[in-house]
Backbone bond lengths (Angstrom), bond angles and torsions (degrees), N, CA, C in turn:
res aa  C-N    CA-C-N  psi(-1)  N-CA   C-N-CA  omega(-1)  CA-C   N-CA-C  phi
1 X - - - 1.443 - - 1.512 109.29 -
2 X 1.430 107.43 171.88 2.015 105.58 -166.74 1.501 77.09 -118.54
3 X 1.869 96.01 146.87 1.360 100.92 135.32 1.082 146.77 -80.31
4 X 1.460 142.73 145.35 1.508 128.39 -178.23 1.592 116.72 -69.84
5 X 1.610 114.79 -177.85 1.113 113.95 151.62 1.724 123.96 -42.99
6 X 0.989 105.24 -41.28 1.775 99.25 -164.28 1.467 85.60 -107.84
7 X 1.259 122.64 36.60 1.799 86.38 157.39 1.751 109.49 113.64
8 X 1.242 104.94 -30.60 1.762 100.68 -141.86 1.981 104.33 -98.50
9 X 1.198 119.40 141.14 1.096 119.30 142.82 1.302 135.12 -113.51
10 X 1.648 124.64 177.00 1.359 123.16 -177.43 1.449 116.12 -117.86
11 X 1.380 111.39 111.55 1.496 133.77 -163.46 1.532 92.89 -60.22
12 X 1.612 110.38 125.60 1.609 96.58 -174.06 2.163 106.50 -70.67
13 X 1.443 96.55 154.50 1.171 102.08 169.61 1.934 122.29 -25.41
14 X 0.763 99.20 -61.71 1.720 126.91 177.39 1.299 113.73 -32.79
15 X 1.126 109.59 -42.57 1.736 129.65 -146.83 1.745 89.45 -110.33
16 X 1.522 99.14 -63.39 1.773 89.27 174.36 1.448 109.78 -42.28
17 X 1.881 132.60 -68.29 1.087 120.61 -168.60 1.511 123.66 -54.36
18 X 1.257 119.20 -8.28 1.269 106.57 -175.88 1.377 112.46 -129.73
19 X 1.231 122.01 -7.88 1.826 110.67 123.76 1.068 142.94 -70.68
20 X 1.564 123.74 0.24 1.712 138.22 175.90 1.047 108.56 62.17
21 X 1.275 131.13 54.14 1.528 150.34 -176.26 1.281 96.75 -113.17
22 X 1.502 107.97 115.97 1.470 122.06 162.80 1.469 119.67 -142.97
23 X 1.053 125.54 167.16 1.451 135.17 -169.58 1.379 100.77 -33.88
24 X 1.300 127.85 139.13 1.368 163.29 -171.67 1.880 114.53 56.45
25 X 1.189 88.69 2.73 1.759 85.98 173.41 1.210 120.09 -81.37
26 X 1.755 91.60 149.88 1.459 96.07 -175.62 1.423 134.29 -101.26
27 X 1.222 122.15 164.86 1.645 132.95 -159.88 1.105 97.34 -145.48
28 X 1.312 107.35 144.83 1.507 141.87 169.80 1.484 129.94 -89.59
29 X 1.022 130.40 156.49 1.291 130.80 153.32 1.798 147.26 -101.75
30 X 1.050 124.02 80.62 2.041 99.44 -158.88 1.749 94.56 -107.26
31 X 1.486 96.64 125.27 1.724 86.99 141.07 1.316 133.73 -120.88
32 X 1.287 106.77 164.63 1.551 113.31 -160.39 2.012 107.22 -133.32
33 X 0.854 128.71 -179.13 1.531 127.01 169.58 1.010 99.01 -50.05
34 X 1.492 153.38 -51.31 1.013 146.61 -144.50 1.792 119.62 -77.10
35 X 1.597 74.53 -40.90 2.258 85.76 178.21 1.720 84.25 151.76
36 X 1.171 110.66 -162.33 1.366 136.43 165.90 1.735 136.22 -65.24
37 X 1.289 132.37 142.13 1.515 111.66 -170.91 1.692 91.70 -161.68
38 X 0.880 97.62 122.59 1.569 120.00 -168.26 1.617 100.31 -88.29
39 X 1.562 117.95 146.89 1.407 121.85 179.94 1.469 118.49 -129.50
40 X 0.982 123.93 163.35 1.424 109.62 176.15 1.701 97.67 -99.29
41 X 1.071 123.79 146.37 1.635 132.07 153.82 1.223 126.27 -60.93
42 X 1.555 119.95 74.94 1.570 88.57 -162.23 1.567 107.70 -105.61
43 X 0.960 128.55 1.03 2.222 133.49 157.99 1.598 81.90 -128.82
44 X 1.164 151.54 130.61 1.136 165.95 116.92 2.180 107.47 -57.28
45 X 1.482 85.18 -47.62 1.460 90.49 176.66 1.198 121.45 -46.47
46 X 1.358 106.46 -74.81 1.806 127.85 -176.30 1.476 88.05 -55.68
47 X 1.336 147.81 -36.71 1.663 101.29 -160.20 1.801 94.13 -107.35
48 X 1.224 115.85 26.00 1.391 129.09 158.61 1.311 89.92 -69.80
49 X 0.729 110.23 -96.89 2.261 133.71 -162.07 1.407 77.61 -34.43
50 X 0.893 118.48 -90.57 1.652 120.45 -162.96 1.206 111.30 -15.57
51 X 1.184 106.61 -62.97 1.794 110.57 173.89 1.703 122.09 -67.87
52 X 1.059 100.83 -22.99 1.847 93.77 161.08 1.882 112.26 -93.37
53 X 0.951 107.44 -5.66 1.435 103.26 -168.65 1.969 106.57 -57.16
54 X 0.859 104.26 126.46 1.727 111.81 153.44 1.991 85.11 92.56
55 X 1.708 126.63 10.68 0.903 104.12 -174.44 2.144 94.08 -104.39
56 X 0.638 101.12 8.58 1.769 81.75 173.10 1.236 104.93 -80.94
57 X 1.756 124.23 165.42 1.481 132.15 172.00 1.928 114.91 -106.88
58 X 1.425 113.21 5.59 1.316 98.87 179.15 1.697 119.27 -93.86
59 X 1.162 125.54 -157.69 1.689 105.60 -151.97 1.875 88.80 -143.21
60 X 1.621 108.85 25.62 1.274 108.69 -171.48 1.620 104.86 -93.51
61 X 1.883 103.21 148.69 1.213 88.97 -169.19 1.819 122.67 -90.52
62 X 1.363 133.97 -157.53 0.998 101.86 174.27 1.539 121.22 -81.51
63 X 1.254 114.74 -40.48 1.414 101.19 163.08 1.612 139.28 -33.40
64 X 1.114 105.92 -12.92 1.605 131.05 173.81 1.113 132.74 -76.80
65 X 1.447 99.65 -46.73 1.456 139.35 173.16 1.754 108.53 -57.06
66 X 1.064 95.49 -72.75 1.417 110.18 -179.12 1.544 111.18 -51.85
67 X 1.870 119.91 -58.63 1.483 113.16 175.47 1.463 119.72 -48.16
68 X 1.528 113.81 -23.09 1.487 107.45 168.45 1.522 118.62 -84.84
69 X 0.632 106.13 -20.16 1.605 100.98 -176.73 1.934 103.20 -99.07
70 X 1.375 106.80 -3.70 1.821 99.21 157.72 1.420 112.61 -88.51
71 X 1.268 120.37 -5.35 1.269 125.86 -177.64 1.654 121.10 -37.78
């Protein structure tokens, strides 16, 4: 397949259906020695949190947490 001007290619049909890739989902990028290897996103969320977890410095509990952010 070609790339375009801006960048883009088109995931063949095949590959979308059987990674469950459809319009607005997201994909990744990693490279490694090898070249490039594309991922599907599939919780983007959860390994957000995951990765901030245990990084704040205040000493509030969760119940605390939460009444501020219903604010």
């Amino acid at each position: 397949m070609r790339v375009t001007q801006k960048g883009q290619v088109t995931i063949p049909l095949e590959v979308r259906r059987a990674l469950g890739i459809q319009p607005g989902s997201d994909v990744e990028f990693e490279l490694d020695e090898q070249g490039a290897r594309m991922r599907l996103e599939r919780d983007r969320a959860a390994r957000e949190i995951a990765r901030m977890r245990g990084a704040g410095e205040g000493e509030l509990s969760t119940d605390e947490i939460l009444a501020l952010t219903r604010r």
